[in-house]
MARMI-89630 format. One record per atom (N, C-alpha, C): residue number from 0; residue in three letters; y, x, z negated; atom name. Coordinates in Angstrom, 3 decimals, padded with zeros to 6 digits. Layout:
BEGIN
<NUM,"ALA",<Y,X,Z>,"CA">,
...
END
This chain:
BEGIN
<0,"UNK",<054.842,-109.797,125.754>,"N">,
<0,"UNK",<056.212,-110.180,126.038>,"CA">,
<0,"UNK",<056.194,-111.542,126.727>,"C">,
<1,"UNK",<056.979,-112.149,126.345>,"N">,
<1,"UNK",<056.889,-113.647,126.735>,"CA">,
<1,"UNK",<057.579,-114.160,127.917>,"C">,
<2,"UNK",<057.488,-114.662,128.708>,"N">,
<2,"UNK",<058.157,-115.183,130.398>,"CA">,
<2,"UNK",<059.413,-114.965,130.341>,"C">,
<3,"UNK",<060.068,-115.625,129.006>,"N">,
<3,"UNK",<061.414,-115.854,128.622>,"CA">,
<3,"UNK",<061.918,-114.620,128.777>,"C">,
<4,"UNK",<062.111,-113.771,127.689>,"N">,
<4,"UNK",<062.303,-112.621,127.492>,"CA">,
<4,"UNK",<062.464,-111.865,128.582>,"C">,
<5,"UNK",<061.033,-111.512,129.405>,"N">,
<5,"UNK",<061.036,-111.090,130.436>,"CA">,
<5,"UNK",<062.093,-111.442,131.504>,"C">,
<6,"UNK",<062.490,-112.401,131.876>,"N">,
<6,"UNK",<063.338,-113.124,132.974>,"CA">,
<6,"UNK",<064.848,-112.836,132.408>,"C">,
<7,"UNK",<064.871,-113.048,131.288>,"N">,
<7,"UNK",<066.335,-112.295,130.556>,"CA">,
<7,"UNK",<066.569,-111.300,131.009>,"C">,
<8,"UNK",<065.629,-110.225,130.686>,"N">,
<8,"UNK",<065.745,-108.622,130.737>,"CA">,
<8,"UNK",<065.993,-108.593,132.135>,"C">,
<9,"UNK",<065.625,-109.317,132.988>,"N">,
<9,"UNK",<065.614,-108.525,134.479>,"CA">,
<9,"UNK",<066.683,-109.815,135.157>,"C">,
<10,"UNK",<067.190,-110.344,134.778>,"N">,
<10,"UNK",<068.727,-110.944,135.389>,"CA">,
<10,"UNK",<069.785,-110.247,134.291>,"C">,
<11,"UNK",<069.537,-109.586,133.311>,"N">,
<11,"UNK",<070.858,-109.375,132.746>,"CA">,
<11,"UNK",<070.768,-107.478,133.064>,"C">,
<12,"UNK",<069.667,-107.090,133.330>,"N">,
<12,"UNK",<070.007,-105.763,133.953>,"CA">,
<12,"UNK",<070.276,-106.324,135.832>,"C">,
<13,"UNK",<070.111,-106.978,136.179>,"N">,
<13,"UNK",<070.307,-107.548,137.840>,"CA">,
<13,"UNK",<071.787,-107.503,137.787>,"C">,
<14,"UNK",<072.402,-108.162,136.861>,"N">,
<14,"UNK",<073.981,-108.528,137.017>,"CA">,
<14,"UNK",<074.179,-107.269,136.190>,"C">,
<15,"UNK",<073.661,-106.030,135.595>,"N">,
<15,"UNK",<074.173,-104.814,135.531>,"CA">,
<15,"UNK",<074.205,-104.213,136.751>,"C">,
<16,"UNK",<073.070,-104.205,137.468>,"N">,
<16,"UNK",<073.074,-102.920,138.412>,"CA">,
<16,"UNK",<073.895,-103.369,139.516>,"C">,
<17,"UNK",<074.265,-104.893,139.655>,"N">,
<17,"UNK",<075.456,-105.449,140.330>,"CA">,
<17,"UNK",<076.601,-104.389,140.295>,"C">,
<18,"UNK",<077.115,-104.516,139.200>,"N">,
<18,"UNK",<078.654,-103.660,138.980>,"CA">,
<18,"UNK",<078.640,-102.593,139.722>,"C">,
<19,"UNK",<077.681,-101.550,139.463>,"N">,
<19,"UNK",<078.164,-100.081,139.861>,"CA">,
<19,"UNK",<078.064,-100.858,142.031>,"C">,
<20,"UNK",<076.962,-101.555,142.108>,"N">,
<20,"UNK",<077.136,-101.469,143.181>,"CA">,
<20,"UNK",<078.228,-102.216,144.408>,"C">,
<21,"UNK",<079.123,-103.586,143.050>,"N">,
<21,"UNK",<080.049,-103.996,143.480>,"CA">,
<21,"UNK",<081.295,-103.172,143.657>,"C">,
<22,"UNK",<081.116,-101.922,142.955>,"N">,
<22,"UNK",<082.435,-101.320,142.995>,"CA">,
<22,"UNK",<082.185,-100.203,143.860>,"C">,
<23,"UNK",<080.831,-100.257,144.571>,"N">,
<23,"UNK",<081.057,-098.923,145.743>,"CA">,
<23,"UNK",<081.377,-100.213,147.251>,"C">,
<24,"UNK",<080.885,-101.154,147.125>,"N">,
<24,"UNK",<081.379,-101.758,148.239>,"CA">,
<24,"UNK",<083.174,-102.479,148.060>,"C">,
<25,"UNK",<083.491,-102.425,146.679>,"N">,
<25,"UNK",<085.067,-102.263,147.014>,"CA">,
<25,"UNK",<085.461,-101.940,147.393>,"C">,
<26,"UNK",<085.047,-100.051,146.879>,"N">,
<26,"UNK",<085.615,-099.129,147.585>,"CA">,
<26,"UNK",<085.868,-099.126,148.974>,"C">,
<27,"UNK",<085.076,-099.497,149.451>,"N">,
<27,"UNK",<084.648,-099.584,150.815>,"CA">,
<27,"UNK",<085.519,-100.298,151.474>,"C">,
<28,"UNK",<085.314,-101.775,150.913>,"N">,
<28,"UNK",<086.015,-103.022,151.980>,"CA">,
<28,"UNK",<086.330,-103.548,150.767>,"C">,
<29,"UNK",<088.155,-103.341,150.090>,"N">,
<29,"UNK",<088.454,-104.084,149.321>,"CA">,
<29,"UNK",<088.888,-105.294,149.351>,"C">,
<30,"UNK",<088.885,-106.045,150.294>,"N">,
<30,"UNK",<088.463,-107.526,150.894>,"CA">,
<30,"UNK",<087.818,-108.283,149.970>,"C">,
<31,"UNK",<086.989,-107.904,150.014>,"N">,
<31,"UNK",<085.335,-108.450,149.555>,"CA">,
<31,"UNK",<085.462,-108.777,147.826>,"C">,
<32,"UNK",<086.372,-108.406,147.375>,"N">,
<32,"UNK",<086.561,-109.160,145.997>,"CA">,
<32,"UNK",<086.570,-110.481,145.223>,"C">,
<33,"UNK",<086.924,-111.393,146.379>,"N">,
<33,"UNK",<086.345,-112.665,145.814>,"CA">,
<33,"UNK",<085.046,-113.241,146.076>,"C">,
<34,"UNK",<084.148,-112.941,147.052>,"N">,
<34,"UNK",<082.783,-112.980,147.737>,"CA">,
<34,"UNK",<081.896,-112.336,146.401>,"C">,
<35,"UNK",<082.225,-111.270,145.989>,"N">,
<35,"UNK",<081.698,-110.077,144.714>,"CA">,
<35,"UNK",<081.885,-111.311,143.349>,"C">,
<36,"UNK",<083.034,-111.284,143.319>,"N">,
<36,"UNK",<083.300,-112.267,141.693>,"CA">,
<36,"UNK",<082.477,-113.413,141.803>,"C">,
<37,"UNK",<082.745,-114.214,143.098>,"N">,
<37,"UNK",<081.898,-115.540,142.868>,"CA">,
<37,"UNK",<081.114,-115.618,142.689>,"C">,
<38,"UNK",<080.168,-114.681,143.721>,"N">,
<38,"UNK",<078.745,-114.722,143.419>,"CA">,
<38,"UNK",<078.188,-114.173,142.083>,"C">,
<39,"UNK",<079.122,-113.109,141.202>,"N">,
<39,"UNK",<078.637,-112.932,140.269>,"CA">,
<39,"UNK",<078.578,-114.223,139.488>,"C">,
<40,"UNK",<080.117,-114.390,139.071>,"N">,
<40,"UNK",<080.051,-115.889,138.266>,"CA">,
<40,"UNK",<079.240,-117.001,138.567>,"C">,
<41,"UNK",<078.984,-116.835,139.558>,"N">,
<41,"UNK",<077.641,-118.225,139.856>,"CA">,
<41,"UNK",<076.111,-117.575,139.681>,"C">,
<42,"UNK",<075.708,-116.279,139.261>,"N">,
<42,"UNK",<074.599,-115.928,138.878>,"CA">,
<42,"UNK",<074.995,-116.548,137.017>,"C">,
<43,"UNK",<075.970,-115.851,136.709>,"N">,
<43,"UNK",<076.399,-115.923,135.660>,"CA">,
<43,"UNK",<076.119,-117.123,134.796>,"C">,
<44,"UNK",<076.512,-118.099,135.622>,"N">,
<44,"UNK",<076.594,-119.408,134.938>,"CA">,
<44,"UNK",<075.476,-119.762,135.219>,"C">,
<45,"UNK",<074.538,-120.037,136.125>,"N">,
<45,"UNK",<072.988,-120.023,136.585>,"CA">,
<45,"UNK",<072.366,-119.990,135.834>,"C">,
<46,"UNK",<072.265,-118.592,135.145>,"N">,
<46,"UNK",<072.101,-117.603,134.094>,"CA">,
<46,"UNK",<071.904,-118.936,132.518>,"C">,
<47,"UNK",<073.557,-119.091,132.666>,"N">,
<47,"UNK",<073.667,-119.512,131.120>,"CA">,
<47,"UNK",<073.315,-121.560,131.369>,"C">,
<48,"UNK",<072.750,-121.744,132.504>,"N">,
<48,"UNK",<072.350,-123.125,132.202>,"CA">,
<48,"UNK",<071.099,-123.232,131.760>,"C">,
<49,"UNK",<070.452,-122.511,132.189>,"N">,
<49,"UNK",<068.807,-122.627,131.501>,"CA">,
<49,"UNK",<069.088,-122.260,130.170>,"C">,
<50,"UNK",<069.503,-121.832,129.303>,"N">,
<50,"UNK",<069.613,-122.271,128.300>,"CA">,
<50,"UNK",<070.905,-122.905,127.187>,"C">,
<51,"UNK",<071.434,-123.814,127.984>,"N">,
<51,"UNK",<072.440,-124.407,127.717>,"CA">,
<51,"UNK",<071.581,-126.020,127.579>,"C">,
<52,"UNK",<071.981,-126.674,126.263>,"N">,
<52,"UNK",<071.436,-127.645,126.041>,"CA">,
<52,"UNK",<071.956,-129.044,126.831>,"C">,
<53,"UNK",<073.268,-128.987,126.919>,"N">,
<53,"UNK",<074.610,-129.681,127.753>,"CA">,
<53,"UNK",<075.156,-128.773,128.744>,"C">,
<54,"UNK",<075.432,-129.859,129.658>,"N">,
<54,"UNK",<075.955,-129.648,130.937>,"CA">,
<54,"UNK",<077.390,-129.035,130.713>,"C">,
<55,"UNK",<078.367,-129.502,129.832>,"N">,
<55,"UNK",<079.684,-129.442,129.858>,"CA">,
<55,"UNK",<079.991,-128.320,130.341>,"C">,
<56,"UNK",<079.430,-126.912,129.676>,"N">,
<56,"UNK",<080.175,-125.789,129.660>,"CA">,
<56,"UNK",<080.269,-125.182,130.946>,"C">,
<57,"UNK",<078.805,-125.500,131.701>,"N">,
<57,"UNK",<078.332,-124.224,132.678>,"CA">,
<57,"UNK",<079.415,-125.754,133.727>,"C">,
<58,"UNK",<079.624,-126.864,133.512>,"N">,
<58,"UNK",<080.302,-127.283,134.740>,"CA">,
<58,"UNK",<081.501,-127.152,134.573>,"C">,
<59,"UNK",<082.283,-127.345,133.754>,"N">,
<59,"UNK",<083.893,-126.432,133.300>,"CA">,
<59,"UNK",<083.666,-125.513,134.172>,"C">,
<60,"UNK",<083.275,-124.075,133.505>,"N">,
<60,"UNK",<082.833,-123.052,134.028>,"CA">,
<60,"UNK",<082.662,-123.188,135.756>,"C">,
<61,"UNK",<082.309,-123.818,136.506>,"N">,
<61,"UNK",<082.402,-124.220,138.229>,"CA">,
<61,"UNK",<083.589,-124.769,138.316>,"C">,
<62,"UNK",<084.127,-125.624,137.510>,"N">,
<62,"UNK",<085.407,-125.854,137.844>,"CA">,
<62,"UNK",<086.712,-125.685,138.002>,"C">,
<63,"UNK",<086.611,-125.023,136.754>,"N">,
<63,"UNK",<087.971,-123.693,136.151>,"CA">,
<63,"UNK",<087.675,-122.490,137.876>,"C">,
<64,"UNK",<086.441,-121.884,137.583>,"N">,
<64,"UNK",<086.424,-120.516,138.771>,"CA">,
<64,"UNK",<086.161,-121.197,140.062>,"C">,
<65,"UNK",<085.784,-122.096,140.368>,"N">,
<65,"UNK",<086.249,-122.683,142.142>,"CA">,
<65,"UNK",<087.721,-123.509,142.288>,"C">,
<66,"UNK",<088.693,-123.499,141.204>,"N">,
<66,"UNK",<089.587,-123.570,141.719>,"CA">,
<66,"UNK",<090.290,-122.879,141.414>,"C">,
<67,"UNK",<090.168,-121.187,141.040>,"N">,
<67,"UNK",<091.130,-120.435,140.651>,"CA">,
<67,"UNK",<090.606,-119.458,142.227>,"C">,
<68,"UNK",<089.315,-119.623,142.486>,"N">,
<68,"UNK",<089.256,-118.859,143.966>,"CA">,
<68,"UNK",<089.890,-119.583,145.154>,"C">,
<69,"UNK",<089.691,-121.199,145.187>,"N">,
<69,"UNK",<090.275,-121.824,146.541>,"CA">,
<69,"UNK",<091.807,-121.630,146.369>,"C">,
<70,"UNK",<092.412,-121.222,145.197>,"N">,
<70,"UNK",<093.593,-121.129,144.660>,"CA">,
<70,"UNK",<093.934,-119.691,145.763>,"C">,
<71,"UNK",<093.425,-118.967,145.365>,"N">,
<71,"UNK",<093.410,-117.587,146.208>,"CA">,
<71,"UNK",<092.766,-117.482,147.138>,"C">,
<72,"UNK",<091.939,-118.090,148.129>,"N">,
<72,"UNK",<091.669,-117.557,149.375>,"CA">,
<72,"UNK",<091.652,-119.688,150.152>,"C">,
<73,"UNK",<092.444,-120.201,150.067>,"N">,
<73,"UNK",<091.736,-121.457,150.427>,"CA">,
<73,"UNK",<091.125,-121.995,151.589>,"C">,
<74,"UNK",<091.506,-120.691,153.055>,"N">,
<74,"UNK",<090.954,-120.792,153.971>,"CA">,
<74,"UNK",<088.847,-120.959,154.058>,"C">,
<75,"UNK",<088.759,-120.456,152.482>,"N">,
<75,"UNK",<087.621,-119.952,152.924>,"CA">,
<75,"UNK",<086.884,-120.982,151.277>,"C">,
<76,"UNK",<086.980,-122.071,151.023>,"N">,
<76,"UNK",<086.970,-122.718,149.753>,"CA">,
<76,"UNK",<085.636,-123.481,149.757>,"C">,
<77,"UNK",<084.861,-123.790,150.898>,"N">,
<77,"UNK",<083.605,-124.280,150.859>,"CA">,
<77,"UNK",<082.972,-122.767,150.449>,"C">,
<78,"UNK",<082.988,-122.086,151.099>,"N">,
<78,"UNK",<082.069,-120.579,150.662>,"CA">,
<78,"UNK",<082.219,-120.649,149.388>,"C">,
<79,"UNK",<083.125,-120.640,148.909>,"N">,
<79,"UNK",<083.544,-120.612,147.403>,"CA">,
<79,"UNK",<082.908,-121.046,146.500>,"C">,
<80,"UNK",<082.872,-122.514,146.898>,"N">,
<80,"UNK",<082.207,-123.596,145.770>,"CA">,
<80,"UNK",<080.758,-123.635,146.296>,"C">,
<81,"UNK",<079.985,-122.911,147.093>,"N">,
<81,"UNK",<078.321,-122.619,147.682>,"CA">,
<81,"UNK",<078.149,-121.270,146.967>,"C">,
<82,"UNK",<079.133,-120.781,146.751>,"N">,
<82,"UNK",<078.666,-119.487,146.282>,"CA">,
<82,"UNK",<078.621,-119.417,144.512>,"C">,
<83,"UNK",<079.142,-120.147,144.325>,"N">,
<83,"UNK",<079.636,-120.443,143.012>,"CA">,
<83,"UNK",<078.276,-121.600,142.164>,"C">,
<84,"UNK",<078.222,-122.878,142.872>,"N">,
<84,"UNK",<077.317,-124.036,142.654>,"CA">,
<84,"UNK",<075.814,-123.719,142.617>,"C">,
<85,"UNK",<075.208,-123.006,144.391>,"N">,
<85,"UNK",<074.322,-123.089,144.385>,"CA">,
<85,"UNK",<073.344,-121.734,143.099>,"C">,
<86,"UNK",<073.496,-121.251,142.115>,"N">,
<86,"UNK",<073.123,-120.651,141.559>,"CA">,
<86,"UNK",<072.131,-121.517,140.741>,"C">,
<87,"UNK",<072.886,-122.937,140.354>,"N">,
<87,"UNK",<072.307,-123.312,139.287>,"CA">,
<87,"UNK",<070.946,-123.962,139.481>,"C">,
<88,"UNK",<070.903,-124.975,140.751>,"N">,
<88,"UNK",<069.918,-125.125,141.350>,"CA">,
<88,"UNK",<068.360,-123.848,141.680>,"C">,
<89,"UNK",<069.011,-122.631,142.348>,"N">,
<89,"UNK",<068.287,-121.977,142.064>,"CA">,
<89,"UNK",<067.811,-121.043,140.735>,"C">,
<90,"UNK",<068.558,-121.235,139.985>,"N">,
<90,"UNK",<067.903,-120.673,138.239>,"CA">,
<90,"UNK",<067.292,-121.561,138.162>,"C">,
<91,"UNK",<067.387,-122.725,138.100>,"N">,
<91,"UNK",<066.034,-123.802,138.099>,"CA">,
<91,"UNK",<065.095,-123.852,138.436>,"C">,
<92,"UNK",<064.805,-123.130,139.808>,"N">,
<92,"UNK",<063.813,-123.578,140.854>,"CA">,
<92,"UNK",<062.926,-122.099,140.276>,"C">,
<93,"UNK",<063.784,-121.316,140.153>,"N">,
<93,"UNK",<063.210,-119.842,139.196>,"CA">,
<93,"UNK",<062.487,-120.499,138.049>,"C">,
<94,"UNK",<063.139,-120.510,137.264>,"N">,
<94,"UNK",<062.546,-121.231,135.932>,"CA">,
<94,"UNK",<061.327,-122.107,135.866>,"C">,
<95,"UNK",<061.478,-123.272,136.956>,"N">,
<95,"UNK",<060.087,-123.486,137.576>,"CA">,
<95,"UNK",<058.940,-123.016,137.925>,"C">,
<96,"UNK",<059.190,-122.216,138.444>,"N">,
<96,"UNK",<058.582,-121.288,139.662>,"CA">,
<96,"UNK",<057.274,-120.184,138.625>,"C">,
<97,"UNK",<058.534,-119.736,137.717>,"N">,
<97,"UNK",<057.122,-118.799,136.739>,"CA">,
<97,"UNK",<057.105,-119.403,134.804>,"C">,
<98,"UNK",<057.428,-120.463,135.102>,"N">,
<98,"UNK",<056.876,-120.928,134.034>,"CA">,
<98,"UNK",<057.834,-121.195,132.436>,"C">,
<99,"UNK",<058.724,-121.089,132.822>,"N">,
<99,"UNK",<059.827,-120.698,131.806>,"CA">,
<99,"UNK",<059.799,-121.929,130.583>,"C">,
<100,"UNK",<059.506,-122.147,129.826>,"N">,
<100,"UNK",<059.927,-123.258,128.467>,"CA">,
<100,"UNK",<061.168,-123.144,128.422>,"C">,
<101,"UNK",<061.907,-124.597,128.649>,"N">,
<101,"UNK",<063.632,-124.942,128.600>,"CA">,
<101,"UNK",<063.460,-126.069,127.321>,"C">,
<102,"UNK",<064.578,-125.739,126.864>,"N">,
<102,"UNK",<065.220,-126.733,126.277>,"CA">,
<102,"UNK",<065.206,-128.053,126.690>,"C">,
<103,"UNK",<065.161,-128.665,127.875>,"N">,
<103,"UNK",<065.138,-129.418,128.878>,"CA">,
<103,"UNK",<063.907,-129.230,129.629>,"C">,
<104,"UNK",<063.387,-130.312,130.877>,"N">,
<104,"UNK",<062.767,-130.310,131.695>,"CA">,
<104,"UNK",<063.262,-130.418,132.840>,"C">,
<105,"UNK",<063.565,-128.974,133.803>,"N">,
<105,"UNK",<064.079,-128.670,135.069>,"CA">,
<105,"UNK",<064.108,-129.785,136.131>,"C">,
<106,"UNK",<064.919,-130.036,136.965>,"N">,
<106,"UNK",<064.896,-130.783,137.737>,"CA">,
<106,"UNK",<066.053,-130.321,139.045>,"C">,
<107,"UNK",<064.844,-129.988,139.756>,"N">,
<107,"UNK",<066.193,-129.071,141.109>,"CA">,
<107,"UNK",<067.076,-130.070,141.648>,"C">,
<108,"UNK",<066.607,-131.348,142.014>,"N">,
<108,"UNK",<067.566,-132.084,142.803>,"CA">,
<108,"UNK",<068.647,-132.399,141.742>,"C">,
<109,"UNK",<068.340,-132.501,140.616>,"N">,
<109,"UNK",<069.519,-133.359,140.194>,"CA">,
<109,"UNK",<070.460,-132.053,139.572>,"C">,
<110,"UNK",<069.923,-131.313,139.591>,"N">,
<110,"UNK",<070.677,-129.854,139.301>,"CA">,
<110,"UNK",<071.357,-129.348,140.457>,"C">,
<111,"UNK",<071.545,-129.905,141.807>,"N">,
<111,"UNK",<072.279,-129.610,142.890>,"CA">,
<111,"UNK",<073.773,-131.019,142.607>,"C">,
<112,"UNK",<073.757,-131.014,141.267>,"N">,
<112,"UNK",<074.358,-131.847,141.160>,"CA">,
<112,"UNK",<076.486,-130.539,140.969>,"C">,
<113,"UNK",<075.009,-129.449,140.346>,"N">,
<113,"UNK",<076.129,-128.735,139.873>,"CA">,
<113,"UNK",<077.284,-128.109,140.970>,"C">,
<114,"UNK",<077.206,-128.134,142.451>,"N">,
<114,"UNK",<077.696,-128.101,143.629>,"CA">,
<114,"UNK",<078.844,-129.322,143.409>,"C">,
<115,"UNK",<079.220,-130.297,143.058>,"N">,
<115,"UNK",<080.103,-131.310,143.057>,"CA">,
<115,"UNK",<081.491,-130.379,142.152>,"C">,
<116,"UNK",<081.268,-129.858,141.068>,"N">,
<116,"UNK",<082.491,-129.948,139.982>,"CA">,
<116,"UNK",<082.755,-128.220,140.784>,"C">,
<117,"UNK",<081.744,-127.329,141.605>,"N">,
<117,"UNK",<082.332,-126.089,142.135>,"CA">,
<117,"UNK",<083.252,-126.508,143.339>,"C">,
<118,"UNK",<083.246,-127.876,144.038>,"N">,
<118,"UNK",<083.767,-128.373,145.355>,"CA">,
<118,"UNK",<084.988,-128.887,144.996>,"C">,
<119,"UNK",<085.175,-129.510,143.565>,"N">,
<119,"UNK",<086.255,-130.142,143.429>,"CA">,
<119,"UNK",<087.174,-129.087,142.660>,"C">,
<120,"UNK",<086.585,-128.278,142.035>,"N">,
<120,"UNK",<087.566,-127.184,141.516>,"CA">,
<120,"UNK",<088.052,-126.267,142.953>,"C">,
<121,"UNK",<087.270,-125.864,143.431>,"N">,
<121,"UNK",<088.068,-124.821,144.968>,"CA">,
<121,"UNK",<088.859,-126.307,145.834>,"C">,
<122,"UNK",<088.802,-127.207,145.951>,"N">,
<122,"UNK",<089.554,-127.817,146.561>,"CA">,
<122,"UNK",<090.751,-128.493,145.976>,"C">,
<123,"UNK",<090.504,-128.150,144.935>,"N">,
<123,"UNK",<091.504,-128.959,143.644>,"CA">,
<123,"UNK",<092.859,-127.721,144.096>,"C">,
<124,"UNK",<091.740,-126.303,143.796>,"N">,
<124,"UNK",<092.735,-125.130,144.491>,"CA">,
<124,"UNK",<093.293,-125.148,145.384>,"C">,
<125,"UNK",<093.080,-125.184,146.113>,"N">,
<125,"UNK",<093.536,-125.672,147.712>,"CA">,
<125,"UNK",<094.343,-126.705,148.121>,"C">,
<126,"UNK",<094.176,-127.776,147.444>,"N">,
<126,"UNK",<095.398,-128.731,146.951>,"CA">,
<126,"UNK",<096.804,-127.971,146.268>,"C">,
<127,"UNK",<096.836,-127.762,145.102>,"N">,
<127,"UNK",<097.369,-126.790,144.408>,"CA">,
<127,"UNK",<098.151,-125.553,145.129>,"C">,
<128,"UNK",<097.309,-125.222,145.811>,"N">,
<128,"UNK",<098.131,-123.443,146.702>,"CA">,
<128,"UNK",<098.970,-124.037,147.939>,"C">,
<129,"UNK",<098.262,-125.405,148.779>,"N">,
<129,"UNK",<099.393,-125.999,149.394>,"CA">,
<129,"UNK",<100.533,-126.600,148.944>,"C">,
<130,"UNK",<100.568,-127.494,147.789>,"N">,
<130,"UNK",<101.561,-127.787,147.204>,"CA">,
<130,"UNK",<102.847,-126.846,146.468>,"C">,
<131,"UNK",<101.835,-125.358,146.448>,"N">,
<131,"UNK",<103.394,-124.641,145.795>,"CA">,
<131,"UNK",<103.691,-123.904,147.343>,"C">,
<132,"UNK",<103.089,-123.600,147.884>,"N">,
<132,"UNK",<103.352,-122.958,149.341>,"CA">,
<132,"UNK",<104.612,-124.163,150.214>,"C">,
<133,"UNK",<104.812,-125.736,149.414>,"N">,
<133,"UNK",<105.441,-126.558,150.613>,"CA">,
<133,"UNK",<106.252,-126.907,149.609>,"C">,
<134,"UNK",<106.846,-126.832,148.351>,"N">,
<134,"UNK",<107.704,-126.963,146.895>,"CA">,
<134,"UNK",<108.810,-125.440,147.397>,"C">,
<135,"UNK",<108.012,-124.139,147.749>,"N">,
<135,"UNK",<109.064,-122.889,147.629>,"CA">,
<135,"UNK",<110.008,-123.155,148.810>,"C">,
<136,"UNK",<111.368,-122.306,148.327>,"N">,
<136,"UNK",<112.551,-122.758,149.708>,"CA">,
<136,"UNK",<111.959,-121.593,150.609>,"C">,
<137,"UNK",<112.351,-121.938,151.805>,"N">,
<137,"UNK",<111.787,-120.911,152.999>,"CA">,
<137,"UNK",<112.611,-119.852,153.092>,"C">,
<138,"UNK",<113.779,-119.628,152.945>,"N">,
<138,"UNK",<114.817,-118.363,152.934>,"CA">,
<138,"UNK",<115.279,-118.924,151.768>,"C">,
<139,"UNK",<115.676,-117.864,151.213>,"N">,
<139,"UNK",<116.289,-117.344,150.449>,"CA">,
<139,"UNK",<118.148,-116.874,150.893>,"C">,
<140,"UNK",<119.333,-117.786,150.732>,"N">,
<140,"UNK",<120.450,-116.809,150.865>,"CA">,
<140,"UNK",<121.268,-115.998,150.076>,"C">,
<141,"UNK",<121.500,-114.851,150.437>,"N">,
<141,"UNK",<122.063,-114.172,149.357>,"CA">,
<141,"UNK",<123.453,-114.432,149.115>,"C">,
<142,"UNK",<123.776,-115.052,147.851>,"N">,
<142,"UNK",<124.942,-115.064,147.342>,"CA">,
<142,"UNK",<125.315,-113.798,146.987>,"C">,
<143,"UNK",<126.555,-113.520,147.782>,"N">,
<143,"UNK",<127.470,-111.888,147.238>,"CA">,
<143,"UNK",<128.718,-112.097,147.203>,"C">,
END
C-alpha cells in the first residue's frame, strides 16, 4: 500500500470518526458549532490541497467559509480564520513529513500563505454583519 493511499484512508476515516463525535459534544455544549464546522472545513480543505493542482479552489473555499463564520460569530473572527487557514500549512508539513509524492513540491512557508484569503473572508464578515446591524431601524413603530 502506498504512503498516498495510506494517508487518504486515515484522514478521510479521521474526518469520519469526527462526526459521531462532533455531535455528542453538541449535544453537550451547543455553542460549540462554529469551533466544530471550522475546524472541520479547514481539515477539509487541507485535505483537498495536497492534491489540488491550483490554488484557486481550496482559497475560495477559505474565503467563502471565513466570511460566512465572522458573518456569524464576529466577536470571535481571528479564531475563525486560524482555525480555518492553518490546516493547509499543516497538510503540508504532513505530506512532508512521511513522504507523500504531490503534484507540486510542498513548501510550508509559502503555504501559510493560505491564512491571508481565511482573514479576509471572516473579516470581510465582520465588515458585512456590522454594516447590516447599523443599515436596520432600531424600533420598529407600530402603525394601527
Amino acid at each position: 500500500m502506498s504512503a498516498q493511499l495510506l494517508f487518504t484512508i486515515i484522514v478521510f476515516n479521521a474526518l469520519v470518526l469526527f462526526l459521531p463525535i462532533a455531535a455528542i459534544i453538541l449535544w453537550l455544549k451547543p455553542d460549540a458549532w462554529l469551533p466544530l464546522l471550522t475546524g472541520f472545513l479547514g481539515v477539509l480543505i487541507g485535505w483537498m490541497q495536497l492534491y489540488s493542482n491550483e490554488p484557486q479552489l481550496p482559497m475560495l473555499l477559505l474565503l467563502a467559509f471565513g466570511f460566512f463564520a465572522g458573518y456569524a460569530k464576529p466577536q470571535y473572527a481571528w479564531v475563525w480564520a486560524l482555525l480555518l487557514g492553518i490546516w493547509v500549512p499543516l497538510a503540508e508539513f504532513t505530506a512532508l513529513a512521511i513522504g507523500l509524492k504531490l503534484a507540486y513540491r510542498p513548501d510550508i512557508l509559502a503555504s501559510c500563505v493560505a491564512l491571508v484569503p481565511a482573514f479576509i473572508g471572516a473579516y470581510a464578515g465582520v465588515a458585512v454583519q456590522w454594516a447590516a446591524t447599523r443599515t436596520q431601524p432600531s424600533s420598529k413603530m407600530d402603525m394601527k
